[in-house]
Short mmCIF file of the C-alpha atoms (twelve columns), coordinates in Angstrom:
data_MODEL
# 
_entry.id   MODEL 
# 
loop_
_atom_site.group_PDB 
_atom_site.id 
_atom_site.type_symbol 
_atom_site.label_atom_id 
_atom_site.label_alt_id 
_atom_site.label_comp_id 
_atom_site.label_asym_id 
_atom_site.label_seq_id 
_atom_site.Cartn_x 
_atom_site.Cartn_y 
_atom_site.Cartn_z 
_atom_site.pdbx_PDB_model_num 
ATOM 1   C CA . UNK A 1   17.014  4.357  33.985 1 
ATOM 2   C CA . UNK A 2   14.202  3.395  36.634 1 
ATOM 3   C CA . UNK A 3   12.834  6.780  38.419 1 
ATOM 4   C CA . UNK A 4   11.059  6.582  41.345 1 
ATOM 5   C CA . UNK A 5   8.105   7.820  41.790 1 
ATOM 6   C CA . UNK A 6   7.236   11.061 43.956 1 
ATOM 7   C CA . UNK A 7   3.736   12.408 44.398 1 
ATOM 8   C CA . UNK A 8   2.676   16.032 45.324 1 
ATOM 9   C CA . UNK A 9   -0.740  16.228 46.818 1 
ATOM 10  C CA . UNK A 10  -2.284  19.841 47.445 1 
ATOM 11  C CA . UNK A 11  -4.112  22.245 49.804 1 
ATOM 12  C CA . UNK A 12  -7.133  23.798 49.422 1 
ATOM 13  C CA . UNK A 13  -5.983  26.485 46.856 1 
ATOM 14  C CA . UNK A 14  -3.487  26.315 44.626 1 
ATOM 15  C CA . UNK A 15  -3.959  22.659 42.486 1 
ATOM 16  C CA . UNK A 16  -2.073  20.140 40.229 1 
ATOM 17  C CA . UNK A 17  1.074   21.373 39.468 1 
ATOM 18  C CA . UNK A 18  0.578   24.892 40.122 1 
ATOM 19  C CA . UNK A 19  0.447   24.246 43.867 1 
ATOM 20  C CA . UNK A 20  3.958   23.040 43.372 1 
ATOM 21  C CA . UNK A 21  6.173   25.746 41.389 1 
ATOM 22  C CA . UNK A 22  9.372   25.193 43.192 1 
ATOM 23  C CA . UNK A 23  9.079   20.935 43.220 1 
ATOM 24  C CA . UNK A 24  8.796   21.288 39.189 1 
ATOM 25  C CA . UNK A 25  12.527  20.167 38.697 1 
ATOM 26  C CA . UNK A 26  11.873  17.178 40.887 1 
ATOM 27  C CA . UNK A 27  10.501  15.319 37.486 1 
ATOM 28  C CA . UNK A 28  14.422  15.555 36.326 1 
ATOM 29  C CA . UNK A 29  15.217  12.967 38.497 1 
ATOM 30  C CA . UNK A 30  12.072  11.151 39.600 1 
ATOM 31  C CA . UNK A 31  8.946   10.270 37.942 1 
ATOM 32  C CA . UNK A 32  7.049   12.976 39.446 1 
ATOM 33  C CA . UNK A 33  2.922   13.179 39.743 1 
ATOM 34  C CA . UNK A 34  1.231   16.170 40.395 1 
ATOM 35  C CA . UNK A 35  -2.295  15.271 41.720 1 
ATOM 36  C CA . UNK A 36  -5.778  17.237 41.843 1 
ATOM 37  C CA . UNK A 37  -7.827  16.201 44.910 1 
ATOM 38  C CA . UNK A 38  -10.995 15.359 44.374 1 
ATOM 39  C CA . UNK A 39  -13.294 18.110 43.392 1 
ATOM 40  C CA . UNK A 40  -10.648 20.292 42.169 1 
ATOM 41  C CA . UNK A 41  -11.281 20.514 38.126 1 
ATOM 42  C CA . UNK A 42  -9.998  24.010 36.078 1 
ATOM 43  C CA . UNK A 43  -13.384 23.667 34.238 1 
ATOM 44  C CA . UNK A 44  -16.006 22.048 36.368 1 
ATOM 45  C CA . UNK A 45  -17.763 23.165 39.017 1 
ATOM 46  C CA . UNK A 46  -16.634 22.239 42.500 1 
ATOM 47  C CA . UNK A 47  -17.929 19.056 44.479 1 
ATOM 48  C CA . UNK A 48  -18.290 18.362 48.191 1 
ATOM 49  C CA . UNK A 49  -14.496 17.020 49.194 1 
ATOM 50  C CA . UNK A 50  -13.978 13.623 50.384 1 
ATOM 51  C CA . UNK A 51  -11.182 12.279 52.715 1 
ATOM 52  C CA . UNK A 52  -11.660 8.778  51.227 1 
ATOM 53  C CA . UNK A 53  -11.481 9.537  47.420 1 
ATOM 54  C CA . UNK A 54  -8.645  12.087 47.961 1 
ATOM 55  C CA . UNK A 55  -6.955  8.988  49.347 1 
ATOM 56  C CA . UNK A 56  -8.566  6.774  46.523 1 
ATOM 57  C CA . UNK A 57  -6.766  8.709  44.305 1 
ATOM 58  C CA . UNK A 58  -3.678  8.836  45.577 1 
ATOM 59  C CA . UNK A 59  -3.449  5.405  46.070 1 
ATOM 60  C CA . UNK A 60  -3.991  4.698  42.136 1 
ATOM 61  C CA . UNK A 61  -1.315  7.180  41.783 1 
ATOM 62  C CA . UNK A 62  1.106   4.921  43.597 1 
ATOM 63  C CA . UNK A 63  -0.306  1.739  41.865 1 
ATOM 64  C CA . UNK A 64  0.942   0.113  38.830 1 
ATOM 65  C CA . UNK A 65  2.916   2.156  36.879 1 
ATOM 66  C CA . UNK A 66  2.923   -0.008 33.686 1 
ATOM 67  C CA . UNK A 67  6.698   -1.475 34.517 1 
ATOM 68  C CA . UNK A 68  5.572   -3.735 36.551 1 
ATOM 69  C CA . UNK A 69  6.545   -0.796 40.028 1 
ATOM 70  C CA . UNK A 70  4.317   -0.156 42.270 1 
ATOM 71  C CA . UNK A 71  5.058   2.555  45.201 1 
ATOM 72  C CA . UNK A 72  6.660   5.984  45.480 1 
ATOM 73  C CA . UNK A 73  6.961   9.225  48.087 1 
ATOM 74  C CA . UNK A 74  4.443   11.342 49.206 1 
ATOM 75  C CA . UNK A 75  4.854   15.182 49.416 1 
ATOM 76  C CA . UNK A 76  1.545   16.371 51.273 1 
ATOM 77  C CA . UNK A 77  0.729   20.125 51.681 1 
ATOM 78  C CA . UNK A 78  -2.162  21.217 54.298 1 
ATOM 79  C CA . UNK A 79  -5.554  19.821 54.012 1 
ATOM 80  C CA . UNK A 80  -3.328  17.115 51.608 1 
ATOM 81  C CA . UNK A 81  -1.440  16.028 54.012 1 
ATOM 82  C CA . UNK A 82  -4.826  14.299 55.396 1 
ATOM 83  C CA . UNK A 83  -5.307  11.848 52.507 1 
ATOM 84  C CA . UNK A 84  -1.618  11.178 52.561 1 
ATOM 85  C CA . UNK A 85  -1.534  9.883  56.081 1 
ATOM 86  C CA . UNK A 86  -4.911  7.628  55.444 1 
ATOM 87  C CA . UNK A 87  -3.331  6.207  52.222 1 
ATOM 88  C CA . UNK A 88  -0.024  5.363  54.246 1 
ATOM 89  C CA . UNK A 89  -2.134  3.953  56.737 1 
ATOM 90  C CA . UNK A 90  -4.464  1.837  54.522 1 
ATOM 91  C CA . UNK A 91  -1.066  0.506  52.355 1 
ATOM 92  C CA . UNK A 92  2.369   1.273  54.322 1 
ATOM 93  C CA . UNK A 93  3.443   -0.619 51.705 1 
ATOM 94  C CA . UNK A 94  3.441   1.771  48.872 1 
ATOM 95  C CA . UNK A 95  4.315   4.519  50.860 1 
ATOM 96  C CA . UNK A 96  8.018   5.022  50.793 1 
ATOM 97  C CA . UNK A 97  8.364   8.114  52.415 1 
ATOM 98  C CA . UNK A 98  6.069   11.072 53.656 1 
ATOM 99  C CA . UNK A 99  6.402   14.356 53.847 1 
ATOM 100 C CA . UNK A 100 3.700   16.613 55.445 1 
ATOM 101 C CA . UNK A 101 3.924   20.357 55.025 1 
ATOM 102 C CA . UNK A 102 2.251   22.690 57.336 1 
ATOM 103 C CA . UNK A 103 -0.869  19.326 57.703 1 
ATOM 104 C CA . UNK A 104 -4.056  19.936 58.710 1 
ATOM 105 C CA . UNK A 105 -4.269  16.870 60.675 1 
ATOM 106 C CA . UNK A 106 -6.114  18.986 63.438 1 
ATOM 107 C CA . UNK A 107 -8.128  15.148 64.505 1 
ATOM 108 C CA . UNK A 108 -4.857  14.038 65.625 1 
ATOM 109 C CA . UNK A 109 -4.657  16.999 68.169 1 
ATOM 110 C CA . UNK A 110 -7.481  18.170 68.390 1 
ATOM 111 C CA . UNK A 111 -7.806  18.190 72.018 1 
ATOM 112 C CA . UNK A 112 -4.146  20.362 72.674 1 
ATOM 113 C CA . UNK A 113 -4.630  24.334 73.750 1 
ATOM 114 C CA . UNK A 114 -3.843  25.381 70.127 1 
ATOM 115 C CA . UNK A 115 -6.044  23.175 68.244 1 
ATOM 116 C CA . UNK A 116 -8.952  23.120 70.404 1 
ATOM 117 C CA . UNK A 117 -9.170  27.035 70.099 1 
ATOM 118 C CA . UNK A 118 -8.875  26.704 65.833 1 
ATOM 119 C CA . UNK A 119 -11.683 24.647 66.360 1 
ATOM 120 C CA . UNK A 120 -13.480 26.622 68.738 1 
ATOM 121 C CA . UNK A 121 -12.990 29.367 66.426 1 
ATOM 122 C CA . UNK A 122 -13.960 27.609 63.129 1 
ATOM 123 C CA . UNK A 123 -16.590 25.016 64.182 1 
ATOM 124 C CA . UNK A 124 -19.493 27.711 64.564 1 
ATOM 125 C CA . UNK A 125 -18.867 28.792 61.294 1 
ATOM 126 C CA . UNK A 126 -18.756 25.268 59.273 1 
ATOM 127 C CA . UNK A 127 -22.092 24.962 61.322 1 
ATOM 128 C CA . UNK A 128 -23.803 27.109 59.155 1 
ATOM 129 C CA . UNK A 129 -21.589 26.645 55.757 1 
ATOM 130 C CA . UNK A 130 -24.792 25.782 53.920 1 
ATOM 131 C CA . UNK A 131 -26.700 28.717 54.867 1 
ATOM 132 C CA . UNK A 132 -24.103 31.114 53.489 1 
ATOM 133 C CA . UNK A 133 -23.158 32.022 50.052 1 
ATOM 134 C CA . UNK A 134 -19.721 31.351 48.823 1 
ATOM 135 C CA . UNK A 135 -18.381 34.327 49.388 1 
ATOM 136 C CA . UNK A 136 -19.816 35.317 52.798 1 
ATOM 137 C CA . UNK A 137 -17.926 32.189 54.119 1 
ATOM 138 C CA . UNK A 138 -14.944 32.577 52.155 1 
ATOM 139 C CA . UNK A 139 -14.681 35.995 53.358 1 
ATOM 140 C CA . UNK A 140 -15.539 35.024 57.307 1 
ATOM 141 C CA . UNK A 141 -13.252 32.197 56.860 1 
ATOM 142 C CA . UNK A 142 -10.247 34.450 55.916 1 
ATOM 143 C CA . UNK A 143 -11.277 37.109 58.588 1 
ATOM 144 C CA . UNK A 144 -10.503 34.220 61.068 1 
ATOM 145 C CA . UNK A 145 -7.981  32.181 60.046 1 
ATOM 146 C CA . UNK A 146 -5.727  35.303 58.917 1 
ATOM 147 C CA . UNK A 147 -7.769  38.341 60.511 1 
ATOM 148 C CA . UNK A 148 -7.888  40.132 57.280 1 
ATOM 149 C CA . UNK A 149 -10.289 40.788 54.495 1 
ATOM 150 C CA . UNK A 150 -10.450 39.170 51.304 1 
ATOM 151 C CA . UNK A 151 -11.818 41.375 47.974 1 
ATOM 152 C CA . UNK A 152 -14.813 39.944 46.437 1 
ATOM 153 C CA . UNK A 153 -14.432 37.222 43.822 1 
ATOM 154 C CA . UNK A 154 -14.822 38.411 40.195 1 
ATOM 155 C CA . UNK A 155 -13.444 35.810 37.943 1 
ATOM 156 C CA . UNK A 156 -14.685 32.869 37.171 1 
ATOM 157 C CA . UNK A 157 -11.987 30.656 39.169 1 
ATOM 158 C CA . UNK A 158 -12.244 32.815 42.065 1 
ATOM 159 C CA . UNK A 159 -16.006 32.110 41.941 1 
ATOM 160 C CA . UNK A 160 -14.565 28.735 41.631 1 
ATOM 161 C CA . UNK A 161 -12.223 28.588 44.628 1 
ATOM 162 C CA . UNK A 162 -14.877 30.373 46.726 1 
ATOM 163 C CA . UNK A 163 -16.867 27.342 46.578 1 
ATOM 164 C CA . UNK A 164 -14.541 25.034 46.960 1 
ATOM 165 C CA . UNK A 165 -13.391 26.551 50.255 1 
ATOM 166 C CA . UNK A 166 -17.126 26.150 51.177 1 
ATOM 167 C CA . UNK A 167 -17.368 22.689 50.594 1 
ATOM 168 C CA . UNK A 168 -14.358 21.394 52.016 1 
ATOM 169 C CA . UNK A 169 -14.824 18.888 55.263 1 
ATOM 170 C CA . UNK A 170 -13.999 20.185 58.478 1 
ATOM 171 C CA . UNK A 171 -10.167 18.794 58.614 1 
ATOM 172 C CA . UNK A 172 -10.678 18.007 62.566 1 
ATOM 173 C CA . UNK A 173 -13.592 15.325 61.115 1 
ATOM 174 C CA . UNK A 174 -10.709 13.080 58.879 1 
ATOM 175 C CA . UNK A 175 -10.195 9.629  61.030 1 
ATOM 176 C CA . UNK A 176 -6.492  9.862  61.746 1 
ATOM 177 C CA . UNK A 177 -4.278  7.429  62.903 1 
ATOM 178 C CA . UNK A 178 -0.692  7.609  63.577 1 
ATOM 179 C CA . UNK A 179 1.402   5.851  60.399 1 
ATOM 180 C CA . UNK A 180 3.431   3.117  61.706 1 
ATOM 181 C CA . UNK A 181 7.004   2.358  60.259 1 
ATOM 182 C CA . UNK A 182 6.845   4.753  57.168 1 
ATOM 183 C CA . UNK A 183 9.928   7.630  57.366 1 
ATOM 184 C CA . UNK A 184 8.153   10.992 57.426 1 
ATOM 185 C CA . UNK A 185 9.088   14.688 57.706 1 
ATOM 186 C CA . UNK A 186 7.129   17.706 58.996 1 
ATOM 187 C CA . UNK A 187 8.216   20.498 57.272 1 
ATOM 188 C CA . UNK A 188 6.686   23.847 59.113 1 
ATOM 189 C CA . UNK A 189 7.159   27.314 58.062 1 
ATOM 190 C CA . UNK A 190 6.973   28.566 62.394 1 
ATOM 191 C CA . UNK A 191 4.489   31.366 61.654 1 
ATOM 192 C CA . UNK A 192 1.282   29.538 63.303 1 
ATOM 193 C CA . UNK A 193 0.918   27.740 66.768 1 
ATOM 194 C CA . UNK A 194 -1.470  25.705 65.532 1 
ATOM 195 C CA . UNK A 195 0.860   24.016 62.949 1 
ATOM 196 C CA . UNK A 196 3.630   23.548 65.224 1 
ATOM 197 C CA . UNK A 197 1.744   21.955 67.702 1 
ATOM 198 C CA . UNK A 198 0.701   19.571 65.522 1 
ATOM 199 C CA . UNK A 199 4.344   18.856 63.877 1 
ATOM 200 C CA . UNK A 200 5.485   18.589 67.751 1 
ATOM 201 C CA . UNK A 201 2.697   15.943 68.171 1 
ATOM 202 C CA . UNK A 202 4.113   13.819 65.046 1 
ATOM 203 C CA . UNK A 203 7.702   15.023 66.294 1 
ATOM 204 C CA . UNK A 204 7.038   12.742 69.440 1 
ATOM 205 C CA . UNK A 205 5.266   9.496  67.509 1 
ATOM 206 C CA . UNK A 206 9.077   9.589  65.263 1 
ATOM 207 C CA . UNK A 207 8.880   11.490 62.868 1 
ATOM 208 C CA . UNK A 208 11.735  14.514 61.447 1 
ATOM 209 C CA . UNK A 209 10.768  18.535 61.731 1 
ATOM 210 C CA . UNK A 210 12.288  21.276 60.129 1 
ATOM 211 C CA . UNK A 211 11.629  24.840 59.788 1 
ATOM 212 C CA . UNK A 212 11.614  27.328 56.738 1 
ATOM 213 C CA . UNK A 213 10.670  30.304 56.466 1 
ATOM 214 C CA . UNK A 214 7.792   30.491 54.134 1 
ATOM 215 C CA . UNK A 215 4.587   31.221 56.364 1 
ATOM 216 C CA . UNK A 216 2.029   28.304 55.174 1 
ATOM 217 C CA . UNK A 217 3.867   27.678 52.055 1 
ATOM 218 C CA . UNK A 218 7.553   27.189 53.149 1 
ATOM 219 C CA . UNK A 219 7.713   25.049 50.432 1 
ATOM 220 C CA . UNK A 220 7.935   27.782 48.497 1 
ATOM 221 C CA . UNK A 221 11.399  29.028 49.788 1 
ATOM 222 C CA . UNK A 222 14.669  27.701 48.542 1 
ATOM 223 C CA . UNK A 223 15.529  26.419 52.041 1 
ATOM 224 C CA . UNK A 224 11.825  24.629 52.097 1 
ATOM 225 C CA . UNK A 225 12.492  23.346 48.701 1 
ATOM 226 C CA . UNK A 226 15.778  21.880 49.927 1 
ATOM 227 C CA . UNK A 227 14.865  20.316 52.702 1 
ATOM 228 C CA . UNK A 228 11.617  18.479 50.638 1 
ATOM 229 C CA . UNK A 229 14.544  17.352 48.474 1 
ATOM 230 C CA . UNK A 230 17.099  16.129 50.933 1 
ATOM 231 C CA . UNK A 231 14.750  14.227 52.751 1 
ATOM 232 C CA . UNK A 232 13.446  12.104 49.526 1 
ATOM 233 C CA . UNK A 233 16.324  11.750 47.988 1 
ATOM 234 C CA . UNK A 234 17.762  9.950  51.391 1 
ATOM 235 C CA . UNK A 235 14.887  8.016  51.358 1 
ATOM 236 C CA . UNK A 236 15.415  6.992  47.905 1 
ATOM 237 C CA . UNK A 237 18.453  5.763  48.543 1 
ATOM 238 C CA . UNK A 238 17.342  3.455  51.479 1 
ATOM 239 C CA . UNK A 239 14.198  2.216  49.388 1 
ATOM 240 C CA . UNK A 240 16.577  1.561  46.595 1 
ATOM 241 C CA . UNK A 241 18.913  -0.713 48.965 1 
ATOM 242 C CA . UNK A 242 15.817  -2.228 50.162 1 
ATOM 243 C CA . UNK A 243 14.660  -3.279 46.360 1 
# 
């Protein structure tokens, strides 16, 4: 029996599959990809990220898939959901549905109370990302964004992740544009102004929001989980009535 195809892209933690725990069971009835964003390797050392190959790659992911299908949903968490609304952009066409989970589109609002003062808040320190060591940013960058402190990376992969954080582009630099005629939620977990201002501002350009408890993972709730799961599986069914 044909599957569609679904396709998770991740944040700036948590990668591949392990950035999806809850969405595993989604492979039972779809053919399910996982991705890793570009720079994001379990072995290899981290790489400056790039809006344009994160969307690179997930537009191979929706090519081809050897039967002759091209096309699938998009499930997009945080800094994620950037690439996912460039690739949806750039080929509407293989996009059959997106769903954006707590996105970091900040460039779309960038100029609304909330996201102006994120930036205001973050911009001095991405300034000077270069001069710092891993750590000293990854700990600054966690004393503002969640005003707490982070312990000090020991293993290898929190080494690892330490740089990565460093070297991922400012998300109020991707060049956003709103995506026309593609069926999209915004699923928010209603912790964070910032996030709900921006799911307002796609609220008002058409697409669906919903709430779940969850803080910035409410994908990670059962409710989340369901909603992810409602919402593709409805627009299955209209993709499959438009085959």
């Amino acid at each position: 029996m044909f599957k569609q195809r679904v396709v998770f892209v991740h944040g700036a933690g948590s990668f591949g599959a392990a950035a999806w725990p809850r969405q595993h069971g989604v492979a039972l009835s779809y053919d399910a990809l996982f991705l890793r964003r570009h720079g994001f390797d379990t072995v290899a050392e981290p790489t400056a990220s790039s809006f344009e190959e994160d969307t690179r790659i997930l537009l191979d992911s929706l090519g081809d898939d050897g039967r002759g299908s091209a096309g699938g949903h998009v499930v997009a968490h945080a800094q994620g959901a950037i690439s996912a609304m460039m690739a949806a952009v750039e080929r509407p066409d293989l996009v059959y549905s997106l769903t954006l989970v707590e996105p970091a589109c900040l460039s779309l609002t960038a100029e609304l109370p909330a996201t102006a003062a994120h930036i205001g808040l973050m911009q001095p320190l991405h300034n000077v990302r270069h001069q710092l060591s891993d750590e000293d940013f990854q700990r600054e960058f966690v004393r503002r964004v969640y005003a707490t402190d982070l312990q000090q990376p020991v293993t290898a992969e929190e080494k690892r992740s330490a740089r990565r954080l460093r070297l991922q582009a400012p998300s109020w630099e991707a060049p956003l544009h709103i995506v026309p005629g593609v069926p999209t939620l915004v699923l928010t977990g209603g912790w964070e102004p910032l996030y709900e201002e921006i799911a307002g501002y796609l609220r008002e350009t058409g697409a669906l929001h919903r709430t779940a408890a969850g803080g910035h993972r409410p994908h990670d709730s059962p409710e989340g989980d369901r909603i992810i799961r409602s919402f593709i599986s409805d627009s299955s069914r209209v993709q499959a009535r438009a085959s």
